[in-house]
C-alpha positions in Angstrom: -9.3 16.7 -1.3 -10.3 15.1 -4.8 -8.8 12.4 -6.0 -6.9 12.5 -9.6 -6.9 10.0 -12.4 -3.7 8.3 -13.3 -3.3 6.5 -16.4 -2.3 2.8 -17.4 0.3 1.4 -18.9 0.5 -3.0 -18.8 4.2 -4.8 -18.1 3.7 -7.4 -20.6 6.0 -10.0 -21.0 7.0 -13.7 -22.4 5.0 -17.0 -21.4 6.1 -20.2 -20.5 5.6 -23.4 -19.1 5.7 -23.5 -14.8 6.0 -26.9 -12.8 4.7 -26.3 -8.9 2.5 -23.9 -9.8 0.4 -21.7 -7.0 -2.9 -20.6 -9.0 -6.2 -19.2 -8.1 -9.2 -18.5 -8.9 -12.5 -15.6 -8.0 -15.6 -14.9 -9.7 -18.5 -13.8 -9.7 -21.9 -13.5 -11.7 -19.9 -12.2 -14.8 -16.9 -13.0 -15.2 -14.6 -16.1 -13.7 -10.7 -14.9 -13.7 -7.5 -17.3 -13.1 -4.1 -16.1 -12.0 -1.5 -18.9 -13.3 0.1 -18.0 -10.0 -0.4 -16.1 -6.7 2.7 -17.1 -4.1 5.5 -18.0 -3.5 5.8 -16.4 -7.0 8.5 -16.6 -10.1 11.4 -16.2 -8.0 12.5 -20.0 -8.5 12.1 -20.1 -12.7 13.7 -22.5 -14.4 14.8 -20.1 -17.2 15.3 -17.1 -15.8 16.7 -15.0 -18.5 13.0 -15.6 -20.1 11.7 -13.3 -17.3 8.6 -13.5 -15.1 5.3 -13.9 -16.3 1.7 -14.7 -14.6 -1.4 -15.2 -16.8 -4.7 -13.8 -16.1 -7.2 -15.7 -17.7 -10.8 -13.8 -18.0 -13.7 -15.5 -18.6 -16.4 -13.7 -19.6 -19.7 -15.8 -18.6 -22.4 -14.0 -20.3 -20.7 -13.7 -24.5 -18.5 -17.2 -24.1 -15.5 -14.9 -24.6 -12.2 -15.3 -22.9 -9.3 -13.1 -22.7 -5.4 -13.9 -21.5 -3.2 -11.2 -20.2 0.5 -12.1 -19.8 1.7 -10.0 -16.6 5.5 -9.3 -16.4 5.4 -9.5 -12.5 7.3 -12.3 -9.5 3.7 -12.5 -7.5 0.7 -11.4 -7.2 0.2 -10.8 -3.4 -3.2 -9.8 -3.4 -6.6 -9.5 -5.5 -10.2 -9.1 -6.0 -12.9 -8.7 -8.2 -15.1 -5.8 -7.6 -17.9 -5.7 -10.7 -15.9 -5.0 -13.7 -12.8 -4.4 -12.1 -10.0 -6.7 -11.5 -7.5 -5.7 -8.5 -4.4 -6.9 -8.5 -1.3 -6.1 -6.0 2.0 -7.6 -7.7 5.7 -7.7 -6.6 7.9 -6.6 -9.8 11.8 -7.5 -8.4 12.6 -10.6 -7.4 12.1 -11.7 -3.8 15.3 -11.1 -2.2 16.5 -7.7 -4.0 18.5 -4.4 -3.4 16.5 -2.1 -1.3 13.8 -4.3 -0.9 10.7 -5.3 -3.1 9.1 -3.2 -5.3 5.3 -3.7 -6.3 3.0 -2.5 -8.8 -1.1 -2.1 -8.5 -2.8 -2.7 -11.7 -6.6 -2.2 -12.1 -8.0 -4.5 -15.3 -11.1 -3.4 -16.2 -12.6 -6.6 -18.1 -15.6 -4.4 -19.6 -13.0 -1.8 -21.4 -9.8 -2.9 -21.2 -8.3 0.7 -22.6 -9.9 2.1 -18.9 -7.3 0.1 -16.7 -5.2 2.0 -14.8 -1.7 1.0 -12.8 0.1 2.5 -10.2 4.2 2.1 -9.1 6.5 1.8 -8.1 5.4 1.0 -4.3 7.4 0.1 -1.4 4.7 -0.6 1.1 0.7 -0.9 1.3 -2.3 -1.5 3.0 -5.9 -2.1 1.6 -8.8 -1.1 3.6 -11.1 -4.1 5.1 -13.3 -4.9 2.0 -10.5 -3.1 -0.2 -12.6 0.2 -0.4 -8.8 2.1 -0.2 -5.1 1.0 -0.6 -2.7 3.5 1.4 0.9 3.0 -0.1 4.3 4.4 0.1 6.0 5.0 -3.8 9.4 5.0 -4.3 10.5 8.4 -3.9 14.0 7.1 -6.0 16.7 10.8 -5.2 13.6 12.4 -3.8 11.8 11.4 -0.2 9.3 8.6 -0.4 5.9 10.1 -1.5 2.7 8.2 0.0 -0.6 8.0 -1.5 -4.3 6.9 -1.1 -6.1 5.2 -3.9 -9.3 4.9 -3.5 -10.7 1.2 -5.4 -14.3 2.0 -5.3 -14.8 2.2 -9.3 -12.2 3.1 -11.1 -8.9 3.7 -9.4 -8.1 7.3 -8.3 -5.0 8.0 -6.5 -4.5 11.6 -4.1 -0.8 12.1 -2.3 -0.8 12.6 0.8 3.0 14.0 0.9 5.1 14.4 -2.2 8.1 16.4 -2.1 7.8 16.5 -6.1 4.2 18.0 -6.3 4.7 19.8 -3.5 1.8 18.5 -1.5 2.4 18.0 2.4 -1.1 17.3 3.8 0.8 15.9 7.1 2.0 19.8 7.7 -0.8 21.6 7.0 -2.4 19.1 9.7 0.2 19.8 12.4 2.9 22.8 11.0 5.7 20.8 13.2 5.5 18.1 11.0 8.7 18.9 7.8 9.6 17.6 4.7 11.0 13.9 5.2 7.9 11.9 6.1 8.1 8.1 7.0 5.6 6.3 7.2 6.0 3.4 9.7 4.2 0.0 9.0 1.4 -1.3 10.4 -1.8 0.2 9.4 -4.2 -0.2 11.7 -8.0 0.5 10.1 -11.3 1.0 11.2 -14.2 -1.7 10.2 -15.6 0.3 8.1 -12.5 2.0 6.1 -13.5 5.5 7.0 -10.1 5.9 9.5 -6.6 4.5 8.9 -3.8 5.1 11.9 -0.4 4.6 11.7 2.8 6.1 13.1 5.1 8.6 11.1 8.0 10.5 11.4 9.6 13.2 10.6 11.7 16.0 11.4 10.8 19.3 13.1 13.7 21.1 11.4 15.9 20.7 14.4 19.4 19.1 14.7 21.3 16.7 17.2 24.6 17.2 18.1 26.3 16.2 15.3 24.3 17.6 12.6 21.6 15.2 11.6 18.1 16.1 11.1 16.1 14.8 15.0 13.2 12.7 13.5 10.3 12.8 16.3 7.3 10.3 15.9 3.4 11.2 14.9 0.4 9.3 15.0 -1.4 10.1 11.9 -5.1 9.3 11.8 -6.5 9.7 7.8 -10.2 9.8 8.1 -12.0 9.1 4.5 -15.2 9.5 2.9 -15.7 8.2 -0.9 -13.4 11.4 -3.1 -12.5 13.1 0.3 -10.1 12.7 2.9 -8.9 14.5 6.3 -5.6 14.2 7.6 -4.9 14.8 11.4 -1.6 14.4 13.5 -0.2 14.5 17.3 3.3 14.0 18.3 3.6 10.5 20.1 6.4 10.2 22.8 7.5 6.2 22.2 10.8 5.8 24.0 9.4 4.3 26.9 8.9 1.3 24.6 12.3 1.3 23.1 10.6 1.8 19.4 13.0 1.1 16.7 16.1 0.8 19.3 15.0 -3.3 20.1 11.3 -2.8 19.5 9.0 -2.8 16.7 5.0 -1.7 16.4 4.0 -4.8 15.2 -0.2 -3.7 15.3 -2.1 -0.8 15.6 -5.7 -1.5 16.3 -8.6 1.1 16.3 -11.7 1.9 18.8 -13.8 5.2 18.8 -11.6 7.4 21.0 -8.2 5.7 20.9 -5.6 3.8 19.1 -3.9 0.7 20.7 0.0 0.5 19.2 1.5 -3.1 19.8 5.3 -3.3 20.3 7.2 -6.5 19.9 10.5 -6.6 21.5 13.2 -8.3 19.9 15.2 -9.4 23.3 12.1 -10.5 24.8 8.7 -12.2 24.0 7.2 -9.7 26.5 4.4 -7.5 24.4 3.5 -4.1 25.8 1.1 -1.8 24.4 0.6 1.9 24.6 -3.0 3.2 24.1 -2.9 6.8 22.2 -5.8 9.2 22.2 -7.4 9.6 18.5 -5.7 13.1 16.7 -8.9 15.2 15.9 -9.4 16.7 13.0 -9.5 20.4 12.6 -13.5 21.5 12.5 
């Protein structure tokens, strides 16, 4: 499956003045970049009605230059600098909101500014060790949740996964059971070197409990990925042995060559159990 451009449009907002201050700062041989602020974020402004804003502040070591962009975002949770391209992960509501935080990605490209690209609004993610990927779940708003992969190796392509609104469902072409209604569950667990994500999903099989609602059964998803392409396979997991989401939580999922290891944390003990899962293969 190709991955499809998307295109950019900044948040650009007001500046002002910031005591207590969280910067940062990464380079490399051609540029040097500082963020005005990373975490705990904006949340705490003195002047709120102002609105949020962090500065990215680009230097460019080879023509002198330097270039400030005013970012209308709360924090920036994550970033690198790969080449010419700036990565950044930023929250966009404030840290306690309704329905939880929202979060933008913005690629700056600091050689041609008019080739940046963003992405949002997300609800979850995970980047790939050495942020080759970042696997995220948008907000779906009146529709259910689409997720997407967006591969960071050069300029910023995103491919979905599953969204109801294009009508791509990669998780039931994988394994037909799987319907319309996917979740997926955090963690991420990767491989070292980002070629397989695992996670848990669920979703319903078009079935119904007793009184009416849709029965949501759990999958472990395994996303295998090379550069443009990826694979997609699935295999239902049975987790109620581990009392998952009724007093326990996956709080890791870690990857070998034939098997994923899910961690569960239980919330009415400090016992941790895990449950080692055969790898889904994908079809030849």
């Amino acid at each position: 499956m190709n991955l499809a451009k998307l295109s950019f449009f900044l948040i650009f907002a007001g500046t002002f003045t910031r005591l207590w201050a969280l910067p940062a700062t990464v380079e490399n041989l051609d540029y040097k970049v500082t963020l005005s602020e990373t975490l705990p974020g904006l949340d705490d402004q003195a002047v709120p009605q102002i609105g949020p804003t962090i500065t990215v502040t680009v230097q460019d070591k080879f023509r002198s230059t330097g270039t400030v962009y005013p970012l209308g975002v709360y924090a920036i949770n994550d970033y690198a600098l790969s080449g010419d391209n700036l990565n950044l992960l930023c929250r966009v509501t404030p840290k306690v909101s309704d329905g939880g935080p929202r979060y933008t990605f913005i690629q700056l490209n600091l050689s041609s500014p008019s080739d940046s690209r963003q992405f949002q609004p997300l609800k979850k993610y995970s980047f790939s060790p050495g942020n080759q990927y970042l696997l995220a779940v948008f907000d779906g708003k009146d529709l259910p949740d689409p997720i997407g992969l967006i591969q960071l190796d050069g300029p910023a392509k995103l491919g979905w996964l599953y969204s109801a609104k294009n009508a791509v469902n990669f998780f039931q072409k994988a394994l037909p059971a799987m319907a319309q209604g996917i979740i997926l569950n955090d963690p991420v667990g990767w491989s070292g070197d980002s070629s397989d994500a695992l996670f848990v999903a669920s979703a319903g099989d078009g079935t119904q409990d007793a009184q009416g609602k849709p029965v949501q059964k759990d999958y472990l998803v395994r996303l295998g990925l090379d550069g443009d392409d990826f694979k997609l396979a699935a295999e239902p997991v049975d987790l109620s042995a581990y009392h998952y989401r009724n007093g326990s939580i996956i709080s890791d999922v870690k990857y070998s060559v034939d098997k994923a290891t899910l961690i569960f944390s239980q919330s009415n003990s400090s016992d941790i159990l895990q449950d080692d899962v055969p790898l889904p293969a994908f079809a030849k």
